[in-house]
C-alpha positions, 0 to 999 in steps of 0.5 A, spaced: 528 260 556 527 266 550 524 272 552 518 271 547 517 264 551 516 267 557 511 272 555 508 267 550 507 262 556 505 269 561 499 271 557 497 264 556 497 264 565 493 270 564 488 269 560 486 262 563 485 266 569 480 271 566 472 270 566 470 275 562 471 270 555 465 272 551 459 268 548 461 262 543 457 262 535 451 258 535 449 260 529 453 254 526 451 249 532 457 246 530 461 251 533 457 252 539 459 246 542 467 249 542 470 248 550 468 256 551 475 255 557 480 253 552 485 258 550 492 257 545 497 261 543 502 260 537 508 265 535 513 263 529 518 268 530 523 270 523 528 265 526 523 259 525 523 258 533 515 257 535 513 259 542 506 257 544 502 255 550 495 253 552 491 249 547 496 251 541 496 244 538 488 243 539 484 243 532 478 249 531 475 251 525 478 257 522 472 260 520 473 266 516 481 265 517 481 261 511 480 267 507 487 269 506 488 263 503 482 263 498 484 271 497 492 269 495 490 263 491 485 267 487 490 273 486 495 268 484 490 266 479 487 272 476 492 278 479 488 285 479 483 283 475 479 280 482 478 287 484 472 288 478 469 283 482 470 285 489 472 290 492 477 293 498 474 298 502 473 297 509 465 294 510 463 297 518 457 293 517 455 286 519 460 280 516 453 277 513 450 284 511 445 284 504 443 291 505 450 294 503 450 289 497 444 291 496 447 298 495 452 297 491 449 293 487 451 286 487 459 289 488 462 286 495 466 291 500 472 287 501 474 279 500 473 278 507 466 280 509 462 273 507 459 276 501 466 278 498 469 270 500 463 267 496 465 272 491 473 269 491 471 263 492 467 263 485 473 266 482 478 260 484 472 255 482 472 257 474 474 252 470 474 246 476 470 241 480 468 243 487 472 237 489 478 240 485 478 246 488 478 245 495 484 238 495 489 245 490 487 248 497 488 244 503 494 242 499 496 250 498 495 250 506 498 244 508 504 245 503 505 253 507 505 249 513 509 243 512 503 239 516 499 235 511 494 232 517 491 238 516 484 237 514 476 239 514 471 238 519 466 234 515 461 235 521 463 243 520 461 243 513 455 239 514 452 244 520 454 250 516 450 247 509 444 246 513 443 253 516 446 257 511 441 261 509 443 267 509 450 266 505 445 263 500 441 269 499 448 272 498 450 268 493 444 268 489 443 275 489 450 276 487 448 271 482 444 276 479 448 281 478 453 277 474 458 277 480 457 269 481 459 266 475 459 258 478 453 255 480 452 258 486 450 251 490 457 249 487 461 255 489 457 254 496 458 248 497 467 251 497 465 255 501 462 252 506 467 247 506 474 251 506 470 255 512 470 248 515 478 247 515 481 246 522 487 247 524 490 248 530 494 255 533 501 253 531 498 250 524 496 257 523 502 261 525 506 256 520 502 257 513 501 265 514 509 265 515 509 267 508 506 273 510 511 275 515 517 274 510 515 278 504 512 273 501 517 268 501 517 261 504 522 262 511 525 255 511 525 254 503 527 262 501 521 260 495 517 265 493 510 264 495 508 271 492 511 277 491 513 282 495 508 287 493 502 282 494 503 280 500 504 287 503 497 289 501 494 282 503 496 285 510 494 292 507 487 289 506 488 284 513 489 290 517 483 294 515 478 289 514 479 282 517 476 283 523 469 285 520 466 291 524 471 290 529 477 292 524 478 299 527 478 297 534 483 291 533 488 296 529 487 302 534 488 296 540 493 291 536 497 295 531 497 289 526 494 286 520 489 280 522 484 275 519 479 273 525 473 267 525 467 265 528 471 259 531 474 264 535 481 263 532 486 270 529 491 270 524 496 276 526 502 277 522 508 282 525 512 284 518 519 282 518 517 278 525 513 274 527 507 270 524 502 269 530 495 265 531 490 265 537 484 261 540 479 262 544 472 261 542 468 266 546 467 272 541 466 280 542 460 283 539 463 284 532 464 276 532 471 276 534 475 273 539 475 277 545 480 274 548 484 272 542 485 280 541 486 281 548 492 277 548 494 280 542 494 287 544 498 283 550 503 281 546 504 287 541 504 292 547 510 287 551 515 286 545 513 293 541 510 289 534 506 294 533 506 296 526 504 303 528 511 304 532 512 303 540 
């Protein structure tokens, strides 16, 4: 057995043992029904081999994670010129705040905070039909992680359009500052749906492999972005993908991550290993509270921190 096996399977084993596994989002009824004793973990190392143990091949909404892919494809579409609409500062406030919209006028903190997804959701949806933008998504998800079974969860979406209030005052209020171009039942209706991915861990590790290969496609050698842009979607990874949170994953991880209500993570080691992790208990930032325990794990015992040893 590899040795990246054995600490995979090991702290699985441990974090089946733990109780302290944090509280399930019922804010979305959906996802309050997730098994809050479910646990996977899912490593892809720079070789191709995948060490994985738990629930690894189980399906759950990825949530928030779909907004590193909503992210590259609206960079892919419009370069830069995203950042007069959004911006990449950390939010250190609530991943649903309207106050700090309200602040800065219109203008979301980073693309990773709710405000700032709608806001790349638009940008992704000018010029196309909801159901034309969200079938170039899943089938960009699918094609990074070779796996076209792959699909949304129709009752997730549904859950998320009938409680969605706060998400639509945010998208309305940026509506009015011109930051939402689209109608914004329209650029809704994608967001809620490509928040409603479902993916399992080992799903997840493979379609983030771009990011942990300077942007190229391991098994092909193709080029899904630049080099230069995929560092600064980790960049941006690392300081906001954890909402409020972010601070404390950097100081305990030491790797950029994307987190979802859904209780998964995406962590990318560079020039490692693409990583992903569930478990539906959350921590009071709304992150996986498990999830980032076994991260820290696994940083500490293979010395991946980007940060060194």
């Amino acid at each position: 057995m590899r040795e990246l096996d054995r600490i995979v399977k090991e702290i699985a084993d441990e974090m089946r043992r733990r109780t302290d596994r944090g509280e399930v989002a019922t804010y979305i009824p959906e996802l309050a029904c997730a098994d809050q004793q479910a646990f996977g973990l899912a490593v892809v190392d720079t070789d191709g081999h995948i060490a994985a143990a738990g629930d690894s091949d189980t399906p759950f909404s990825i949530q928030s994670i779909s907004k590193v892919f909503t992210l590259t494809l609206a960079l892919g579409k419009v370069g830069d010129r995203l950042w007069q609409r959004v911006g990449r500062e950390p939010s250190g406030s609530p991943f649903n705040s309207i106050v700090q919209l309200e602040f800065e006028r219109g203008k979301p903190r980073n693309p990773f905070i709710n405000a700032g997804a709608i806001a790349v959701t638009d940008t992704i949806l000018s010029g196309h039909q909801p159901r034309e933008v969200l079938g170039e998504l899943l089938r960009f998800i699918q094609f990074l992680a070779d796996d076209t079974s792959i699909t949304i969860d129709e009752a997730v979406a549904a859950s998320e359009q009938r409680t969605g209030f706060r998400n639509i005052a945010l998208a309305n209020y940026m509506k009015a500052f011109g930051v939402i171009e689209n109608p914004a039942d329209f650029t809704l209706g994608v967001y809620f749906h490509h928040c409603a991915i479902a993916m399992s861990c080992r799903q997840l590790a493979m379609a983030a492999r771009f990011l942990a290969h300077s942007g190229r496609n391991p098994d092909t050698g193709l080029s899904v972005v630049s080099p230069e842009r995929a560092r600064r979607i980790n960049a941006i990874m690392l300081m906001c993908g954890h909402y409020d949170g972010s601070g404390e994953f950097a100081y305990r991880v030491g790797l950029p991550g994307k987190s979802g209500v859904g209780g998964g993570i995406l962590a990318i080691a560079p020039a490692k290993a693409s990583i992903a992790v569930w478990s539906p208990g959350l921590d009071a930032s709304g992150n996986s509270r498990l999830g980032r325990i076994a991260l820290e794990m696994l940083t500490q015992r293979l010395g991946w921190s980007i940060f060194g040893v």
